[in-house]
Residue frames as qw, qx, qy, qz and C-alpha x, y, z in Angstrom:
[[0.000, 0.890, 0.455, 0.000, 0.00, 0.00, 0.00],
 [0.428, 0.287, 0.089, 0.852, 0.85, 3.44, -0.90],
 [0.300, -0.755, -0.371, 0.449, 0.18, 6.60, 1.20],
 [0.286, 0.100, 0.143, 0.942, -0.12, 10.22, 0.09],
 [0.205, 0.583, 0.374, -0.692, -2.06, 13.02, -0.90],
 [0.209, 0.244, 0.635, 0.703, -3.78, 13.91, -4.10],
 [0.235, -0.769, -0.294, -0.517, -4.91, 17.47, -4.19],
 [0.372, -0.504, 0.275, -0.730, -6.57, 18.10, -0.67],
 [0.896, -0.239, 0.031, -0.372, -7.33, 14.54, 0.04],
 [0.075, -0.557, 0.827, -0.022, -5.39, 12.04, 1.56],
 [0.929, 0.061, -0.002, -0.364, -5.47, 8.73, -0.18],
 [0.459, -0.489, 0.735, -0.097, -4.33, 4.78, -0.52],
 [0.577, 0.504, -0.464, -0.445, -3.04, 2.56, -3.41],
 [0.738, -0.083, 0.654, 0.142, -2.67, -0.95, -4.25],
 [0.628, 0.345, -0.561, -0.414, -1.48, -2.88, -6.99],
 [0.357, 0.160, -0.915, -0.096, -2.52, -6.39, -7.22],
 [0.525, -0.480, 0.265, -0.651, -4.10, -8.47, -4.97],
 [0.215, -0.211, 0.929, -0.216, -4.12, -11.96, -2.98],
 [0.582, 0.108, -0.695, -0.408, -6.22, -14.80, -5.32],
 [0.884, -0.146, 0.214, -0.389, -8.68, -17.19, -3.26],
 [0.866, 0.391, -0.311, 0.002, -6.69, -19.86, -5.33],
 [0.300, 0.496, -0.577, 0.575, -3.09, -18.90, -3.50],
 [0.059, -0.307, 0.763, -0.566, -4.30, -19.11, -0.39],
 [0.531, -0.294, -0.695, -0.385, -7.89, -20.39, 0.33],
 [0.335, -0.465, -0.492, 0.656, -8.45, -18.56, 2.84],
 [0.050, 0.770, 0.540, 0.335, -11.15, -16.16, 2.40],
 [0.250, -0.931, -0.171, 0.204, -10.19, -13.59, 5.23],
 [0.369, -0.590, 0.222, 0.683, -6.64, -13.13, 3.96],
 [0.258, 0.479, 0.565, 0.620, -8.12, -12.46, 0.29],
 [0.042, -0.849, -0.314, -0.423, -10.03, -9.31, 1.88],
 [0.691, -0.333, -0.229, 0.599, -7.28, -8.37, 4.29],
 [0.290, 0.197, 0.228, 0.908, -6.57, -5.27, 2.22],
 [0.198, -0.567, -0.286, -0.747, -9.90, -3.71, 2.37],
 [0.504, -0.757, -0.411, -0.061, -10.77, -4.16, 5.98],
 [0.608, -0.208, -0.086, 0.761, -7.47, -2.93, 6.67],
 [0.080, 0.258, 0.266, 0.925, -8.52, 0.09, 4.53],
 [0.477, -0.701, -0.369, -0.381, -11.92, 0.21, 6.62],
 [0.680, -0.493, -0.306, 0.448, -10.09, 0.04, 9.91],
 [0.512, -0.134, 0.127, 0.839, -8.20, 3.19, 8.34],
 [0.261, 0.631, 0.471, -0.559, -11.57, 4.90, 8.18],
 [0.144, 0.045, -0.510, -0.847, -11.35, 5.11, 3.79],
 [0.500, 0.432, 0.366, -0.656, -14.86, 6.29, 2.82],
 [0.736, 0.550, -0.208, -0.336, -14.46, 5.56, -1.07],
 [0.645, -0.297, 0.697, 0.099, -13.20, 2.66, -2.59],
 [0.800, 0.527, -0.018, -0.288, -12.77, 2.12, -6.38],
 [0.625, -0.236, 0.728, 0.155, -11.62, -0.81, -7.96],
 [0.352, 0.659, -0.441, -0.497, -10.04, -1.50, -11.12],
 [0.735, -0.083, 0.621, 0.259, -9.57, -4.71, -13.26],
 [0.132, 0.336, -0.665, -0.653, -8.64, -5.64, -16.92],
 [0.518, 0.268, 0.811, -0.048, -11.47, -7.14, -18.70],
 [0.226, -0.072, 0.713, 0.660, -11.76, -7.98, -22.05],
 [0.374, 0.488, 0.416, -0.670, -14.55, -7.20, -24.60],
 [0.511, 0.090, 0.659, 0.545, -15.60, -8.11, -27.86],
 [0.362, 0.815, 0.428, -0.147, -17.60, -5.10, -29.33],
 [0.712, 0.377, 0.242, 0.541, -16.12, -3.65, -32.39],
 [0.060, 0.911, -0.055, 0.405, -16.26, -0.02, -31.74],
 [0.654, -0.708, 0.027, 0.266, -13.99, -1.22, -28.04],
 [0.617, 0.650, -0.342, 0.282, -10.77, -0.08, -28.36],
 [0.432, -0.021, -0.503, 0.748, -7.41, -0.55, -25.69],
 [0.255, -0.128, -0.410, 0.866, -8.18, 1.38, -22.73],
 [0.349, -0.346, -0.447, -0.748, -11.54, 1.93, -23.24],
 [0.411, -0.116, 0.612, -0.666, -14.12, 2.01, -19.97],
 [0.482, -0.269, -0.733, -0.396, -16.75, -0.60, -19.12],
 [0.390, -0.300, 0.210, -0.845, -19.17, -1.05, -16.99],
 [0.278, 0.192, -0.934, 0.114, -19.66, -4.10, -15.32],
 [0.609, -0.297, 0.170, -0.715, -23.24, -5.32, -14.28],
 [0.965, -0.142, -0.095, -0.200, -22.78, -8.90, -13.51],
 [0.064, -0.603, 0.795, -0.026, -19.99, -11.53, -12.66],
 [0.864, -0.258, -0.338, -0.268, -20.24, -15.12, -12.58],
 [0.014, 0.702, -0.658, 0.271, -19.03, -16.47, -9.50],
 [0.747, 0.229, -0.620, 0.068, -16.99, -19.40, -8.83],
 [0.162, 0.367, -0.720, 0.566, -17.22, -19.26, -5.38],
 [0.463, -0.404, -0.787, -0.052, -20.26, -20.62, -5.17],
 [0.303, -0.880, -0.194, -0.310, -22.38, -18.66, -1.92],
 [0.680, -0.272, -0.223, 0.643, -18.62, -18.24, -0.22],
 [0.305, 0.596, 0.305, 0.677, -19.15, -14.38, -0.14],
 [0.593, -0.776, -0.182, 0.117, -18.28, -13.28, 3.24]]
């Protein structure tokens, strides 16, 4: 995690994060954000790479993500 200021506001980066796979262990997969709740952040926005096949997409284009399927089955604590 990274600590600073941007602007007037003081904020906190990641890169990456800890895979359900690697450890199986659900509490150290969200370690990061309660850590970041304990640290009273109010916003949170999260970033991923995901792919798209519409023709007009181009690199580095936004999306908007209304669904997921998940593979964790009702593990979502």
């Amino acid at each position: 995690m990274i600590f600073g200021v941007l602007g007037n506001k003081k904020v906190v980066a990641m890169q990456g994060r800890i895979h359900y796979y690697e450890v199986q262990c659900m509490k150290k997969c969200t370690f990061p954000v309660r850590l970041m709740k304990l640290l009273n952040v109010k916003i949170l926005i999260v970033t991923n790479a995901a792919g798209g096949i519409g023709e007009k997409l181009k690199p580095g284009d936004l999306m908007i993500i209304k669904d997921h399927i998940n593979f964790m089955g009702k593990c979502n604590n």
